[in-house]
N, C-alpha and C positions, 0 to 999 in steps of 0.2 A: 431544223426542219425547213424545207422548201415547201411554202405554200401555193406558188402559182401553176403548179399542178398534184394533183392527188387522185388517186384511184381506191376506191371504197371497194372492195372485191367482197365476194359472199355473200353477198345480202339477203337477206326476206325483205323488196321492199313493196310496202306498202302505201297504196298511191291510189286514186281514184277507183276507187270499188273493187281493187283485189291485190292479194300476196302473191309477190311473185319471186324466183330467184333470179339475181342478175348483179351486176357491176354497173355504179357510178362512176364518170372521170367527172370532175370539175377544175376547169381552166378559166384564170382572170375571175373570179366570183363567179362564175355560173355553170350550171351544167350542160357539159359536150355533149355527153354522151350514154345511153342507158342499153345494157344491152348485157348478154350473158360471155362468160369467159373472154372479156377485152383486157389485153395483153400488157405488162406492164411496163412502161418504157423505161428510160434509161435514167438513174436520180429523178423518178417519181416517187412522190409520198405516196407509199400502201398501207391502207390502214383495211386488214381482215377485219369482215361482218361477223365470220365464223357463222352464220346464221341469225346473228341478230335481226331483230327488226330495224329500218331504213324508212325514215319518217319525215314527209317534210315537217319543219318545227311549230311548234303550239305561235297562234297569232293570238297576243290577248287581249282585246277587244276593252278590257278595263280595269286599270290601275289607279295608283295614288301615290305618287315618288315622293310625293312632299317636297316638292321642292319647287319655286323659292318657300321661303318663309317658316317652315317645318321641320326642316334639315336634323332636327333631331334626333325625328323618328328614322329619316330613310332619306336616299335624294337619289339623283339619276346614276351616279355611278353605280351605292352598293347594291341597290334594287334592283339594276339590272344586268349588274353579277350575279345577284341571286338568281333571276330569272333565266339566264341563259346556264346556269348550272342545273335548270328543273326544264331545260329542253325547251324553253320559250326564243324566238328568236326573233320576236316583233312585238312591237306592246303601243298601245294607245291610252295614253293617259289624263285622269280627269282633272279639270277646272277647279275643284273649290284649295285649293292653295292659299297663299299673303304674298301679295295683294295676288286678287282670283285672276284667273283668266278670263276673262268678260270683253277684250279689247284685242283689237287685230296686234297692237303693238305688244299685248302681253305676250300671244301667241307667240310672235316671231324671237321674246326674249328666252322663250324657252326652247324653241331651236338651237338658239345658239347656244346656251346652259348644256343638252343633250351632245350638239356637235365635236367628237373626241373625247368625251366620258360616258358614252352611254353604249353597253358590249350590245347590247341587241337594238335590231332598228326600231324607229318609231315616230311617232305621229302625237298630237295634242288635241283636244277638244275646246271650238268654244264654247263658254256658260252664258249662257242664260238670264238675265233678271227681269226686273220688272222695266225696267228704263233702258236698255240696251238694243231696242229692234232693230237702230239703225246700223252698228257694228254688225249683227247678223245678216239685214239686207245687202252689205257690201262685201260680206266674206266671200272667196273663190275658192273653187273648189283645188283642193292641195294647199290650201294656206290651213286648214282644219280634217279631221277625219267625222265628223258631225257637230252637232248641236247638242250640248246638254243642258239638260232640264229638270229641273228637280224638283218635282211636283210634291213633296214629299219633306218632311222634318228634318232637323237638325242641320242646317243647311245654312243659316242665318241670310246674309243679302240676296242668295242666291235662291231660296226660295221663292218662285214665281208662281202667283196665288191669285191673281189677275187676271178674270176674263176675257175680258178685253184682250190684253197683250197676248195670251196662249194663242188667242186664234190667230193673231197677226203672226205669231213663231210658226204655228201651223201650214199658214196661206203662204208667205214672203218667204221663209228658209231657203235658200238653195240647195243645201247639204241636207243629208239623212239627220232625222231627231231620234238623239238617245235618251229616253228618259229613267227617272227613278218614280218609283208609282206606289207612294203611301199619300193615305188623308192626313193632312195635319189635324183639324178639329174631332175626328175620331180619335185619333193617337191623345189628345188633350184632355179628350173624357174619360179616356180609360186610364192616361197614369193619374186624374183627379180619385177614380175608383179604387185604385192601387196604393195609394196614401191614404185612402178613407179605411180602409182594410189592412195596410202594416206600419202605416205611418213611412217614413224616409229608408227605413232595411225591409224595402221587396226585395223580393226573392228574383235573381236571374231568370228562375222555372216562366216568371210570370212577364216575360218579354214576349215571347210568341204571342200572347193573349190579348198586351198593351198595343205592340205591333203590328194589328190582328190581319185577319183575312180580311174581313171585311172593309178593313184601311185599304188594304191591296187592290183589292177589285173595282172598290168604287171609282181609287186612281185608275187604276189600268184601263178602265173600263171608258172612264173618259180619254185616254191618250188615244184609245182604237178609234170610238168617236171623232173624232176632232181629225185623226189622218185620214178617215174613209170621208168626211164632209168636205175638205180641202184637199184630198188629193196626193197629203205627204207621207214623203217616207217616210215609217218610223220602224225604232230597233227599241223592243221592251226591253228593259237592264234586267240582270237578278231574278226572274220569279220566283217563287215561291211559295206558292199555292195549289192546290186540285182545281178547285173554283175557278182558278183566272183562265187555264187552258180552255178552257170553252170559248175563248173570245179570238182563238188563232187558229190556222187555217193546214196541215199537213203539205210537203211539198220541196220543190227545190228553193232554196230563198233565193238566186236568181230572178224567179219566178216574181216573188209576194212585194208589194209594196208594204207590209208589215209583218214584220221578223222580231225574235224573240229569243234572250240568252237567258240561261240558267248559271248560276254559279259550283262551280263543283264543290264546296262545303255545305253548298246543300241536296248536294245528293249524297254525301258524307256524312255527314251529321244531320243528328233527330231531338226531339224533343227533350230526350232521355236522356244525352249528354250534359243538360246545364248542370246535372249533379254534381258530376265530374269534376267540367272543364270552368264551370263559372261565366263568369265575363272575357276570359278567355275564346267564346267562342260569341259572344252580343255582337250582333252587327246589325245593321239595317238594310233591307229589310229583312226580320229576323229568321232565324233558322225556328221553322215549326214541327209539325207531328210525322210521327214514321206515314202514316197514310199521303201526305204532301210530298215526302222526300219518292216515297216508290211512286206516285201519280210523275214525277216530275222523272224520274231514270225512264219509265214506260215511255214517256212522251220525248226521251231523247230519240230514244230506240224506234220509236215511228214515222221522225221524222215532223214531226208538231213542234218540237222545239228544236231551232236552227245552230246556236252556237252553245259553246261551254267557255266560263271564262274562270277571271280568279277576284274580282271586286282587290286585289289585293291593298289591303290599309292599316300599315305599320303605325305601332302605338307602342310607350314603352312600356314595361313590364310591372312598375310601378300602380303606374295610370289605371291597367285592368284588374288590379288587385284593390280597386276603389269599390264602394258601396251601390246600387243601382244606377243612381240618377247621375253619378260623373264618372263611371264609365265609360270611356270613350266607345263606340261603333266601330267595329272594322278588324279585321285579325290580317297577319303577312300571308301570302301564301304561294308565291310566284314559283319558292324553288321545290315544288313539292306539286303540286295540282296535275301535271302532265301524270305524275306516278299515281296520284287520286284517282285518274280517268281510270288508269292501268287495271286499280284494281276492279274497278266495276265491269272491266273486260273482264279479270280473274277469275271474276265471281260469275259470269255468264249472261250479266243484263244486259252488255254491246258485246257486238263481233269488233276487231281491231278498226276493220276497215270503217265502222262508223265513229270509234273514239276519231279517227283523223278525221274524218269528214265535218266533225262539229270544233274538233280543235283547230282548224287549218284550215281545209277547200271553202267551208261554207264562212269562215272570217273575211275571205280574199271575194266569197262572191258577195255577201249584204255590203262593204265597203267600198265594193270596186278596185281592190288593191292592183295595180300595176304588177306584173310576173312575178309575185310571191304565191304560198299556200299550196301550189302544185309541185313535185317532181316533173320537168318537163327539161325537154332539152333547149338551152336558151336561156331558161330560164336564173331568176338568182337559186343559188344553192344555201340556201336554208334550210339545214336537216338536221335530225337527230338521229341517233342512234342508242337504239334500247335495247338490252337485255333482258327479254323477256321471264329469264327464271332463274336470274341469280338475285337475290336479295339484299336491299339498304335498308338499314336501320337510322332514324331521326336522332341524330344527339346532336345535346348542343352545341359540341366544341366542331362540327360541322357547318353549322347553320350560317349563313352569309346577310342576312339581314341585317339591318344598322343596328337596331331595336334588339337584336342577340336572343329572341325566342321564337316559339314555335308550339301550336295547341297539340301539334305531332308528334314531340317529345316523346320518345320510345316503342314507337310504332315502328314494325318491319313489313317495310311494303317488296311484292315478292317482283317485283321489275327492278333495275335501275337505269338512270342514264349513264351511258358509259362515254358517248359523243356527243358536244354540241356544235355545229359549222353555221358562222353567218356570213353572205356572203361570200361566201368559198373559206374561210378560215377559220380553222378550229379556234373555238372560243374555251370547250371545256371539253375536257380528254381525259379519261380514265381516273377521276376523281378531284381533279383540279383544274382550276383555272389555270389557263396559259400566257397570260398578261396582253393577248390581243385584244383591243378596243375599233371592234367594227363597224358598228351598229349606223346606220343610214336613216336619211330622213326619207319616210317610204313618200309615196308617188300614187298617183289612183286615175283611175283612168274615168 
């Protein structure tokens, strides 16, 4: 196949607030040309839409390759195979790795770890601690895609519990703050409650309850604080709650100096799954009550909440099949989340054109991304292409995760990806990868 030109013909694409039909060309990575019936030239790749949907690709806002130090569970190659097979074509990934990313040199080591193994492009975050301002006051922007912050448990160095210092992250940052927003000393009283009442086997059921709301807000509530007193950007991680939506504002996040992502497993899953799935689905912050999950689809759908991402955090299969308290937090989910959104289009809670606008346009606006997130011409060609009503079913001998499962397992979701292109070259094409390694260090303006 000749990649340094291709024409996408038939399309539905969908692109800043509306379906349309028409033809892609992409030449050199990027796209020429958008426009209906363009002709196709001589030894061009034609790749028929047939009607599909023509998607720029999911940007995910937040990861966990594990890599360095982790590599067990997941690292920058398979993670982001996985991810560019579930139509992700950009990914930003977090800090708490071995040794964390807390230092400009950790940064730049995982640049170059990413550079030529990593299918989709990407970006790193620094962390946060309690002793670190000064690596944050000297960071530039494009050396980092924000500041993370983990206001919140399980986190160990990297929890930053200091007043003092928060505000100094707050006032001094350069970059956007990404934070995680649970109370530790509430989360401490409640699993002390939790063992007073079943001893050492709680029950998964009773994670939402340990993890509670009220953990959530009192965090959240101070990160809103602390950006409207100094002035800083901030990007809430995960919500999770009805309660905490009162503290953000409807609108273009262009707009807002404080923006706010929801995870698509918890518009997925409710309370009512831990019988099921177990620790299989434990994460922080946890997945709560069906009344949380639809406050939080409503609040995509209005525009109150600005992105959708995927928290994705590979754990091995062992690990989650452990007893409450060593459980690890976190489930995989990069190659599947794009078809997640899909169905909550399915089902009629978004129209298409806003699944993209929270997976894509509004990623490229809260970060500043450099000519990703849009369909435009110029632009890089970062798309997907979906089948909107042929169906994939989850098995495991599918699955591309290092870690080899998935809480998905036998679920038939009624989309599939059938295309992924980064930077102008198919990465995944009618069910498999194509052994091209694209992926770019993104750029932000």
């Amino acid at each position: 196949m000749t990649d340094s030109s291709i024409l996408i013909s038939n399309a539905r694409i969908v692109n800043e607030g509306e379906v349309s039909e028409g033809d892609v060309r992409i030449r050199d990575g990027r796209i020429d040309k958008i426009a209906r019936g363009i002709a196709a030239r001589e030894k061009e790749t034609v790749i028929d839409a047939a009607g599909a949907w023509l998607m720029p690709g999911m940007i995910d806002d937040q990861v966990h390759f594990r890599e360095p130090g982790l590599t067990a569970k997941g690292d920058m190659a398979t993670e982001s195979a996985a991810a560019v097979a579930g139509g992700i074509t950009s990914f930003m990934e977090m800090p708490n790795v071995k040794p964390p990313t807390t230092t400009i040199e950790a940064l730049e080591d995982k640049y170059a770890r990413a550079a030529g193994r990593a299918s989709a492009n990407y970006a790193f975050y620094l962390g946060a601690t309690n002793d670190n301002i000064d690596e944050i006051r000297r960071v530039a922007v494009g050396q980092a895609c924000g500041i993370k912050v983990f206001m919140g448990a399980s986190t160990g160095a990297m929890l930053v519990n200091d007043p003092a210092i928060l505000e100094h992250i707050f006032s001094d940052s350069p970059l956007l703050i990404a934070t995680h927003c649970e109370d530790t000393p509430m989360i401490t009283a409640n699993e002390d409650r939790a063992r007073e009442q079943f001893g050492e086997d709680v029950p998964m059921s009773e994670h939402p309850k340990i993890r509670s709301e009220e953990s959530c807000y009192k965090s959240s509530s101070l990160a809103v604080d602390l950006a409207q007193r100094f002035g800083a950007r901030l990007h809430v991680l995960h919500l999770t709650t009805a309660r905490e939506l009162e503290l953000f504002s409807p609108g273009p996040p262009a707009d807002k100096q404080i923006t706010v992502e929801v995870c698509v497993h918890h518009l997925f899953f409710d309370e009512s799954d831990y019988e099921q799935l177990g620790g299989r689905i434990k994460c922080n912050p946890a997945i709560k009550t069906r009344n949380d999950k639809e406050a939080l689809i409503g609040a995509v759908a209005n525009d109150l909440i600005d992105v959708i991402a995927t928290d994705h955090a590979p754990h091995m299969a062992d690990e989650k099949a452990s007893g409450y308290f060593q459980v690890p937090a976190g489930l995989p989910l990069v190659q599947h989340a794009l078809l997640m959104t899909l169905e909550l289009v399915h089902a009629g809670h978004m129209s298409i054109e806003t699944a993209v606008r929270k997976t894509s346009h509004s990623v490229a606006d809260v970060f500043r991304l450099s000519e990703r997130g849009y369909i435009r011409e110029g632009w890089y060609a970062d798309l997907v292409l979906v089948d909107p009503d042929k169906p994939s079913r989850v098995t495991a001998e599918d699955i591309l995760y290092k870690c080899g499962w998935s809480p998905l397992e036998g679920y038939e979701f009624r989309s599939r990806i059938r295309a992924t292109l980064v930077n102008g070259r198919p990465v995944w094409l009618d069910g498999r990868l194509t052994g091209a390694i694209e992926g770019q260090r993104l750029e932000f303006n």
